[in-house]
RODO-2510 file (C-alpha; in nm, 4 decimals, decimal comma):
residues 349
     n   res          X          Y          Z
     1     x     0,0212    -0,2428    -2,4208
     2     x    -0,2310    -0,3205    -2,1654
     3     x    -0,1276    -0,5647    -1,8509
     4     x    -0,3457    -0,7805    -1,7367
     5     x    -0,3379    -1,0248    -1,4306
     6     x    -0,5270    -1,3370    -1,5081
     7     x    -0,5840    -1,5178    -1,1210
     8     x    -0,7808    -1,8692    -1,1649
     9     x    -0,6611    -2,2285    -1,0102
    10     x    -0,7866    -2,3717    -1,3490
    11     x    -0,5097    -2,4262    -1,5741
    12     x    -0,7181    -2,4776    -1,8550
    13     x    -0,8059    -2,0477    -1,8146
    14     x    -0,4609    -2,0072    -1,9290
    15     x    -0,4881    -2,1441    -2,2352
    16     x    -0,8425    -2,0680    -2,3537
    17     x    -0,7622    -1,7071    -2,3055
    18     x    -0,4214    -1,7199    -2,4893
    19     x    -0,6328    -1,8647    -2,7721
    20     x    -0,9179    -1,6162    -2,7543
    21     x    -0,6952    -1,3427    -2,7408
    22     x    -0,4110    -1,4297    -2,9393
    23     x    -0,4599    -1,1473    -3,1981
    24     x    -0,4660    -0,8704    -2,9759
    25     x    -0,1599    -1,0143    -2,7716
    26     x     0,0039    -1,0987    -3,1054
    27     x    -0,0630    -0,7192    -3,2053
    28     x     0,1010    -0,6135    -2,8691
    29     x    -0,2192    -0,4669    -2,7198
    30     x    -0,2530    -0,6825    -2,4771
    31     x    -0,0417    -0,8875    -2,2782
    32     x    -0,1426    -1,1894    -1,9775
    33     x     0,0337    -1,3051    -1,7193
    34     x    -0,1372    -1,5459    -1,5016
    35     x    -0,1335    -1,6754    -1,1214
    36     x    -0,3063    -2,0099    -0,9428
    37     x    -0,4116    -1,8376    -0,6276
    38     x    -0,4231    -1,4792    -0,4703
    39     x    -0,0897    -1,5292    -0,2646
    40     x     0,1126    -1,5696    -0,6111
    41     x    -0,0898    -1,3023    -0,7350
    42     x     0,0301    -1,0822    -0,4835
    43     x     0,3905    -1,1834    -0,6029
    44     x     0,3276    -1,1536    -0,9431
    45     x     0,2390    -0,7735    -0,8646
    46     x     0,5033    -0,7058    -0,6546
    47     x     0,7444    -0,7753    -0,9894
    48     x     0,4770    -0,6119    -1,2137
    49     x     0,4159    -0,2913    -1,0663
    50     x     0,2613    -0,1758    -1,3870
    51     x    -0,0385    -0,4335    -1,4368
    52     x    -0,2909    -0,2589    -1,5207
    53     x    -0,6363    -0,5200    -1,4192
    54     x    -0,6596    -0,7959    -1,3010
    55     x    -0,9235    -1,1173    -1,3743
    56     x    -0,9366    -1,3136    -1,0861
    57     x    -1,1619    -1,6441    -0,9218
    58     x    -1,2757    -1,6708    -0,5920
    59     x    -1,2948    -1,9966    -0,4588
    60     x    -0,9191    -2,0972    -0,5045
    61     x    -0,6495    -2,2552    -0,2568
    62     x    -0,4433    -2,0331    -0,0294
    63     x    -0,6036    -1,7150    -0,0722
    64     x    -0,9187    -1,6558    -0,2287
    65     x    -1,0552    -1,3895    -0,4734
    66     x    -1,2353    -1,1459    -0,1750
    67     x    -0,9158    -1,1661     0,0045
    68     x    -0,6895    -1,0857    -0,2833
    69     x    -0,9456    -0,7755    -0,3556
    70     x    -0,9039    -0,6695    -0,0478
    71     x    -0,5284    -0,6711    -0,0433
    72     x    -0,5057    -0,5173    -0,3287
    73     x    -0,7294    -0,2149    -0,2178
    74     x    -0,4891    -0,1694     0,0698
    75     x    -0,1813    -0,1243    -0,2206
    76     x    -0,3019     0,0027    -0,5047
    77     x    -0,6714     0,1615    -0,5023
    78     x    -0,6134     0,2563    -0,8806
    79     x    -0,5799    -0,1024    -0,9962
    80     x    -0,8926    -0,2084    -1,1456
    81     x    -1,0139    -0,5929    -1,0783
    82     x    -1,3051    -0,8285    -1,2769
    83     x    -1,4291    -1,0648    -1,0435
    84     x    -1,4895    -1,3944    -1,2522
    85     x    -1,6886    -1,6732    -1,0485
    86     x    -1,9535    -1,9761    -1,0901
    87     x    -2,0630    -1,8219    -0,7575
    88     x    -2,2911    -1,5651    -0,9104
    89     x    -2,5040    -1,5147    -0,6161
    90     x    -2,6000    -1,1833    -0,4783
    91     x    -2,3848    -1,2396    -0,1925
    92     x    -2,0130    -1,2974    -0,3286
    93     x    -2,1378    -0,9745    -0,5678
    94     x    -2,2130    -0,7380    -0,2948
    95     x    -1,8967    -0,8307    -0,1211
    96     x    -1,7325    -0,8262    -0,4353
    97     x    -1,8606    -0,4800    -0,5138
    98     x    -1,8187    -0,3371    -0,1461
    99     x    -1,4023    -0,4394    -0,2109
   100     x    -1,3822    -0,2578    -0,4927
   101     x    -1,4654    -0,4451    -0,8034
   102     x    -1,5224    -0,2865    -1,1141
   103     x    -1,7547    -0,5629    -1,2589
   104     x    -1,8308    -0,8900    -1,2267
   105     x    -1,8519    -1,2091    -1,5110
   106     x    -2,0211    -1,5580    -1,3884
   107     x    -1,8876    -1,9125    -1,5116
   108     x    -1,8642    -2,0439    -1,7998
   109     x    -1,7516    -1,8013    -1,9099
   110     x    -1,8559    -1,5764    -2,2548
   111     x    -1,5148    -1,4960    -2,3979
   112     x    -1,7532    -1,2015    -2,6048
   113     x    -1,8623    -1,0671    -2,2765
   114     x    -1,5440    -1,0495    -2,1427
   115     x    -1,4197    -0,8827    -2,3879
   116     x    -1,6450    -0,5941    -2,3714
   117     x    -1,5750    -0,6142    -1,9887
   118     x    -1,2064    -0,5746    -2,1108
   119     x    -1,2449    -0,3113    -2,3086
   120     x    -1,4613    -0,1098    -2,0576
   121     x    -1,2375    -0,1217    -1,7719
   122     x    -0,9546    -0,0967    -2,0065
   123     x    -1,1582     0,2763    -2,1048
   124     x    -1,1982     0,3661    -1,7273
   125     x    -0,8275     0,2574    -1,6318
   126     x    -0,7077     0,5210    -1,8892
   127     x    -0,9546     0,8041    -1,8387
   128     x    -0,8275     0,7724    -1,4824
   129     x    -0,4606     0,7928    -1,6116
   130     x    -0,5326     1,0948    -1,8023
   131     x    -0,7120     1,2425    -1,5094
   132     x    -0,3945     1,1806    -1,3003
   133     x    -0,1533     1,3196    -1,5385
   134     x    -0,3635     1,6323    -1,6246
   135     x    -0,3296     1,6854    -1,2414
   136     x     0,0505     1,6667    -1,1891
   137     x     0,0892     1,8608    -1,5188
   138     x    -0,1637     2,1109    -1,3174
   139     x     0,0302     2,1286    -0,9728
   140     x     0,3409     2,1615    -1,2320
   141     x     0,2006     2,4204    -1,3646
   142     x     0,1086     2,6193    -1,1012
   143     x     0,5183     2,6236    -0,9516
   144     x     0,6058     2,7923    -1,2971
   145     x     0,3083     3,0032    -1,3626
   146     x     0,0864     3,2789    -1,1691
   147     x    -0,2799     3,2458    -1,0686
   148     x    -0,3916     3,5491    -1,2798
   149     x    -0,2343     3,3695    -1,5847
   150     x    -0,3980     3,0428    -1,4726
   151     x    -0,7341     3,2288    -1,4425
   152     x    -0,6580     3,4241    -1,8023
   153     x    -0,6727     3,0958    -1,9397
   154     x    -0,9193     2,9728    -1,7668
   155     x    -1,1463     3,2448    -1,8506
   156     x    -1,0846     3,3240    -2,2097
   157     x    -1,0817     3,1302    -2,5256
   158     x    -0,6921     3,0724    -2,5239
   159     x    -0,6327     3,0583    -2,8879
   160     x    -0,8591     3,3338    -2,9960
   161     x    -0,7270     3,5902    -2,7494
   162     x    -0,3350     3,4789    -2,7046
   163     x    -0,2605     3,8297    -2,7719
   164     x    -0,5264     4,0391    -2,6520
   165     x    -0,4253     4,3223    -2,4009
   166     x    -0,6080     4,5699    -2,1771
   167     x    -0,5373     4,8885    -2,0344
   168     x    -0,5053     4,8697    -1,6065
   169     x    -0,4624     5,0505    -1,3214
   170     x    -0,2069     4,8936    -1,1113
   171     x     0,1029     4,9110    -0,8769
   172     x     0,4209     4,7838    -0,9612
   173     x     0,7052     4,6944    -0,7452
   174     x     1,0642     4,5748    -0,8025
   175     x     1,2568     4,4185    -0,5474
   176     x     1,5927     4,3597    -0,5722
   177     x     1,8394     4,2026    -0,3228
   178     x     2,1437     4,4383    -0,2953
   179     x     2,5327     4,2696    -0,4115
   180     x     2,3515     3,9451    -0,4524
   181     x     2,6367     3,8737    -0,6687
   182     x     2,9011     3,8528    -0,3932
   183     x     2,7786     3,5503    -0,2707
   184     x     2,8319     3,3716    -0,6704
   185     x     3,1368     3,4582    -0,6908
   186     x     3,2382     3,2283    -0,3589
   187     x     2,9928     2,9493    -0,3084
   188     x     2,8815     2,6519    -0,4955
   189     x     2,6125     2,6780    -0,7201
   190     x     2,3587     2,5271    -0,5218
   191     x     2,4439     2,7318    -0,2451
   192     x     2,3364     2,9826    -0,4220
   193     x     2,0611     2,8839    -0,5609
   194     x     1,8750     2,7064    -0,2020
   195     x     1,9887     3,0789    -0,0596
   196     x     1,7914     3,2481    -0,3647
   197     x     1,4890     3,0706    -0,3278
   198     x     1,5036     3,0981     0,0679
   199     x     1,4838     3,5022    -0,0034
   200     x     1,2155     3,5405    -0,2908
   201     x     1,0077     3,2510    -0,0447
   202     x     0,9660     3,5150     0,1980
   203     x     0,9071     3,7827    -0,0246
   204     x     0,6285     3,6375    -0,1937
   205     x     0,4300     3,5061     0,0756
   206     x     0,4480     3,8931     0,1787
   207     x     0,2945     3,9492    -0,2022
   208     x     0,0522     3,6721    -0,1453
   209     x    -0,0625     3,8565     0,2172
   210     x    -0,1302     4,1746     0,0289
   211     x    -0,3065     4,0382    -0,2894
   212     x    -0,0695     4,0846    -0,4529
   213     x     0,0807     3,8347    -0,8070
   214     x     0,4377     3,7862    -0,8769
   215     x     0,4887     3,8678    -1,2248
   216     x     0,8247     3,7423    -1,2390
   217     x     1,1769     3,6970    -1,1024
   218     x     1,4691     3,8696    -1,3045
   219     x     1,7937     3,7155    -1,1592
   220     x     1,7853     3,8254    -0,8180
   221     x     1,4659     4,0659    -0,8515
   222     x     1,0946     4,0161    -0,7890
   223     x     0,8742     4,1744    -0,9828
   224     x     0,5144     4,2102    -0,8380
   225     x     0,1554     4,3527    -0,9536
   226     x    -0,1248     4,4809    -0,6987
   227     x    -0,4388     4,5938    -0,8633
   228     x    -0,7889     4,6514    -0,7027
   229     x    -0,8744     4,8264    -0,4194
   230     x    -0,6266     5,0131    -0,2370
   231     x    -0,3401     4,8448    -0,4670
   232     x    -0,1003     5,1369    -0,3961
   233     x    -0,1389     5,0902    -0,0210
   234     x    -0,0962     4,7408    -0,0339
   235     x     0,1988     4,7480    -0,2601
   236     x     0,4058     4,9941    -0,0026
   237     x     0,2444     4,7718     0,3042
   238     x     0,4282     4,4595     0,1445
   239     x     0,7286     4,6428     0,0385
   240     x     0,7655     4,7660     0,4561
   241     x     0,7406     4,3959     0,5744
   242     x     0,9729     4,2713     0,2899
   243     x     1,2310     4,5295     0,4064
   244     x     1,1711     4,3914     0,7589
   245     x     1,1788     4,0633     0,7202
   246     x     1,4855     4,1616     0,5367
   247     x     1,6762     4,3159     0,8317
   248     x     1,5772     4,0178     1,0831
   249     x     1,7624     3,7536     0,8589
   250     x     2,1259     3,6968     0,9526
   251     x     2,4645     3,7316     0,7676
   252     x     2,4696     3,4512     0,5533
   253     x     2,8250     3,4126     0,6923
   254     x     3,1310     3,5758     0,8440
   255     x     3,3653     3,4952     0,5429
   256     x     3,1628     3,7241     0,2794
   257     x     2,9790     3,9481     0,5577
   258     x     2,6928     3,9199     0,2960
   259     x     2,3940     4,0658     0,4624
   260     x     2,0250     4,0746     0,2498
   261     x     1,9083     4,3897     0,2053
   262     x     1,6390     4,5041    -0,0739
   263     x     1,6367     4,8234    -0,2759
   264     x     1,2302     4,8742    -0,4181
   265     x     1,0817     5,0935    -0,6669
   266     x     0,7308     5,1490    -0,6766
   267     x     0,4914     5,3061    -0,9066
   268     x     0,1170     5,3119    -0,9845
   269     x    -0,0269     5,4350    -1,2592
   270     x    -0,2074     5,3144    -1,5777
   271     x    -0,0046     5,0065    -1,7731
   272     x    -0,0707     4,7199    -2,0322
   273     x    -0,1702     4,4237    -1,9025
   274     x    -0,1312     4,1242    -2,1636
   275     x     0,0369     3,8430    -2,3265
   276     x     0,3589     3,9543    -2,4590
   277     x     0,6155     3,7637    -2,6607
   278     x     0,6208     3,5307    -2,9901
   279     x     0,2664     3,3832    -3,1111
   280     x     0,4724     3,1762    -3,3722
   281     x     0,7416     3,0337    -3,1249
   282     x     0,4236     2,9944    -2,8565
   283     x     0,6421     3,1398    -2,6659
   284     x     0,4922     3,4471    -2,4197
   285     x     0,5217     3,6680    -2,1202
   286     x     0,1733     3,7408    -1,9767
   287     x     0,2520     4,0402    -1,8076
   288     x     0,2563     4,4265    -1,7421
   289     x     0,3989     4,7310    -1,9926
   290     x     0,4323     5,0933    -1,9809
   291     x     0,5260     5,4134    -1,8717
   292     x     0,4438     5,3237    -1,5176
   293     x     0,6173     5,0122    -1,5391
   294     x     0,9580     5,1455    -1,6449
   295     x     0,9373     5,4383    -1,3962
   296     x     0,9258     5,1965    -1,0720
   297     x     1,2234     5,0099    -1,2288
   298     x     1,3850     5,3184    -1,2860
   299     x     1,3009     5,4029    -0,9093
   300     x     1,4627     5,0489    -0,7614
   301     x     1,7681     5,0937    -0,9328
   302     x     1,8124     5,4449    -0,7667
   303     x     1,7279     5,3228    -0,4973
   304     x     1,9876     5,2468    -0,1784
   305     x     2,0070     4,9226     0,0185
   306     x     1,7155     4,9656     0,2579
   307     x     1,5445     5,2364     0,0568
   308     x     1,2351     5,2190    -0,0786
   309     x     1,1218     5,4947    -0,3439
   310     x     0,8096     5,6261    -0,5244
   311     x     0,6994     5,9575    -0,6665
   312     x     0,5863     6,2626    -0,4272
   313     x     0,3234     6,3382    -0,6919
   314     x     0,1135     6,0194    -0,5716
   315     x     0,2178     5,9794    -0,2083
   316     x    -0,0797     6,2548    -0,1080
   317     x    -0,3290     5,9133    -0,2140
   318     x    -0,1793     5,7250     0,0904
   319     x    -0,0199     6,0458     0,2984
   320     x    -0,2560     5,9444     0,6360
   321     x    -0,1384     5,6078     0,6182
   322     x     0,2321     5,6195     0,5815
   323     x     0,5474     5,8664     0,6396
   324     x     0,7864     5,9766     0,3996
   325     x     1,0888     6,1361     0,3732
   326     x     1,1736     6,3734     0,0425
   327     x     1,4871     6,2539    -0,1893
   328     x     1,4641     6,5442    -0,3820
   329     x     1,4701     6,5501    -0,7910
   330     x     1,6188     6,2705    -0,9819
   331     x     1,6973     6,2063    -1,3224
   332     x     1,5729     5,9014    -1,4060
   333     x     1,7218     5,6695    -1,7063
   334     x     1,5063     5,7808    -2,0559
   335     x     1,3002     6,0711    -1,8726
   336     x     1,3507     6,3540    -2,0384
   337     x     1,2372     6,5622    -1,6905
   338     x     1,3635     6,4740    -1,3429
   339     x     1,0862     6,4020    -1,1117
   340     x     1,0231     6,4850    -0,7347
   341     x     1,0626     6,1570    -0,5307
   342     x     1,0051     6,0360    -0,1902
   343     x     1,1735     5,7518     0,0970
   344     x     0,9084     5,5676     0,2385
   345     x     0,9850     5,5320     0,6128
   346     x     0,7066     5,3642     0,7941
   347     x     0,3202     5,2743     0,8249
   348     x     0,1778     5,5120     1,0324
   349     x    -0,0113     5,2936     1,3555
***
């Protein structure tokens, strides 16, 4: 149902438009509510929040049409007024215009005409709604989702290619925060929770400085994706000021002596990059798979508070820009061969 403000000092307005109407507000399409000068109007509004138009006069006691326009500018740009007015010069139409109105309907008035004028502004009133929603459903959006899948879909013919995959080459990274769990067993939920975000806040904007895309959080893990140029650099640049950032922040209090600390895996290599899950249930993980993938998972959870671990055999790549410190062999969970790995320490100034 469509609410409209009728404003006119002419009582007779009331009822010609209840009778010109009356199948449309019978239908409940439309529905009137009317006011003898601006300053009721104003009232009328202020207990009406969701008119949607408004007809109004402008030569009428107390306040006037222009003046009413203009106040109503000041509250509510959105709302959408019909000037309707024996004065039909060029004048009151300009000033009319220059307000705000959407159009503008000389006396006597043709009850055909204005319904047209209706229906028009009626049109524009709810492409602007849908405009408005498809923006806060956007900005929703965006908190639950990555760019890169924003830009997949942007990009691609969304149906047709739900489940289409490529082959990359990319860095992965998991970051966990160490005995997380200490702190759930003792505080409130929400505690938790506002403490949680606080963490993986800092974290990513350390992603976000390196180019990097969060491909997801997994309870109290980050997992992040660098490709391009110099993505293995940039993934062990990241994980550095993560672990630093890390070791600034405080004890979150003397009772549980929790203090965050990270233990990261990283791996580069070439992976699956694609929409993973159930086309049926519409239900999917756009994402990274592989070999590569499981190995720097693998890595974090070998990995000690503070440590951050990746495989000798591709540490000669970034060898001038970083030291390292050698771990030795370790068996890794499903690798049938242990592999050589290596502590990184520092960026080298």
């Amino acid at each position: 149902m469509v609410k409209i403000l009728v404003v006119d000092d002419e009582a007779d307005l009331e009822i010609l438009i209840k009778q010109k109407f009356r199948k449309r507000i019978k239908g409940g399409e439309l529905e009137f509510l009317f006011a003898l000068n601006g300053r009721i109007a104003l009232e009328v509004i202020e207990e009406n929040p969701d008119v949607d138009l408004i007809l109004s006069d402008i030569n009428m006691p107390e306040m006037d049409g222009l003046t009413l326009l203009s106040k109503v500018k000041e509250k509510n740009s959105l709302l959408k007024t019909v000037i309707i007015s024996a004065y039909g010069d060029m004048e009151n139409i300009r000033t009319a215009m220059n307000l705000g109105a959407f159009d503008f309907i000389t006396k006597p008035v043709d009850f055909r005409d204005l319904e047209i004028t209706l229906d028009k502004t009626i049109q524009y009133r709810n492409q602007i709604k849908s405009t408005l929603k498809a923006l806060r459903e956007n900005n929703i959006l965006k908190m639950y989702v990555d760019e890169t899948v924003l830009n997949f879909m942007g990009n691609k013919e969304l149906e047709s290619s739900l489940l289409e995959n490529e082959i990359i080459e990319a860095t992965v990274v998991f970051i966990d925060l160490v005995a997380f769990t200490k702190i759930s067993e003792n505080e409130e939920p929400n505690v938790v929770v506002n403490l949680l975000n606080d963490y993986f806040d800092l974290m990513v904007k350390e992603i976000i400085n390196e180019q990097g895309s969060v491909d997801k959080f997994i309870g109290d893990a980050v997992m992040a994706v660098f490709q391009g140029e110099n993505h293995f650099a940039r993934a062990i640049r990241t994980s550095l000021a993560i672990r630093e950032k890390m070791d600034e922040m405080p004890a979150f209090s003397k009772e549980n002596k929790f203090k965050p600390e990270v233990s990261i895996g990283i791996n580069t290599g070439e992976m699956v990059s694609g929409n993973i899950g159930s086309k049926s249930l519409k239900r999917l993980d756009y994402t990274v798979i592989g070999d590569a993938v499981n190995v720097a998972a693998r890595l974090q959870s070998a990995a000690s508070p503070g440590q951050i671990l990746l495989l000798e055999k591709y540490a000669n790549s970034v060898v001038t820009e970083f030291s390292f410190q050698e771990i030795g062999e370790l068996k890794l969970k499903n690798k049938a061969q242990p592999v050589k790995v290596l502590e990184v320490l520092s960026e080298i100034k």
